[in-house]
N, C-alpha and C positions, 0 to 999 in steps of 0.2 A: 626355795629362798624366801618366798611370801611368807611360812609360816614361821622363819627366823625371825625374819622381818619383825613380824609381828610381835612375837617374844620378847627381842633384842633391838627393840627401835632407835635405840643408839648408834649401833654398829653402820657405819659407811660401806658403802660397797666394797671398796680395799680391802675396809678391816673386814667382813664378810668372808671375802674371799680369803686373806691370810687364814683365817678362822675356819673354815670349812677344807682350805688343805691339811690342816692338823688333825681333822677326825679322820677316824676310820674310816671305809666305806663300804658301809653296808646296806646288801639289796635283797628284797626278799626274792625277786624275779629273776629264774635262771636264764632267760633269755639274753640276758643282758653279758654281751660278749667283750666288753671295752668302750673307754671313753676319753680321747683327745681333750685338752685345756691349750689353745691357744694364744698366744699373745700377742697382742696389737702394738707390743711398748717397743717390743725387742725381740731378734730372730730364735722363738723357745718355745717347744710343743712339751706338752705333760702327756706322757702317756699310762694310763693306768689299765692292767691288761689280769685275768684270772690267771693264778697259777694253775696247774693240778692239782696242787693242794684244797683248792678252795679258797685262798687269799688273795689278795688283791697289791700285786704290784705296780708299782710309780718307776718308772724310767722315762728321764729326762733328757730329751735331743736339743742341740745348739749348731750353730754354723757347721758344716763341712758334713754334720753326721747323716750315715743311711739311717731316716727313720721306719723301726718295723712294725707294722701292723699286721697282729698273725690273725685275728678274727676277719679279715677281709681280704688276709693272704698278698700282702703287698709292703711292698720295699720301696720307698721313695726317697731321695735327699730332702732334708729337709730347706735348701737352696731352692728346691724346684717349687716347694711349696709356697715359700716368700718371693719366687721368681719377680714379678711386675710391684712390689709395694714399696714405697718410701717412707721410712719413718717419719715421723715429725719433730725438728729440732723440740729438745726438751725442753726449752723453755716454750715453746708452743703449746705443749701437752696439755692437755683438760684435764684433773682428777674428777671422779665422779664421786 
């Protein structure tokens, strides 16, 4: 992100981030097994997970749903995750 930053000194974090879901993603390092995007705003995990193919799929959890995580082999609601958190009325909310 620093070296967007840098680039793109315009760009807000929001817009950052809206901007950084639309690219691809790509990694030169096969280590990398998957990567969670969570959200503070509202109950909604991003899950981006390698196919066998070699591509990189986005599957998105919301209320009720079992979220899967097969790199760490684990099934959890996504309820249990948000278990203890309160939103913050929206008119509260900070943008950054």
């Amino acid at each position: 992100m620093i070296a967007l930053r840098e680039q793109h000194p315009r760009f807000t974090p929001a817009e950052y981030l809206a901007w950084e879901e639309q690219q691809e993603i790509r990694y030169e390092s096969t280590s990398l097994q998957g990567y969670v995007l969570v959200s503070t705003t509202e109950m909604c995990l991003k899950v981006y997970q390698p196919t066998q193919r070699g591509r990189w799929e986005l599957t998105t959890y919301t209320d009720g749903e079992l979220v899967e995580l097969n790199s760490v082999n684990l099934s959890v609601s996504i309820d249990q995750i948000y278990e203890d958190l309160i939103f913050a009325p929206e008119e509260l909310s900070i943008e950054l």
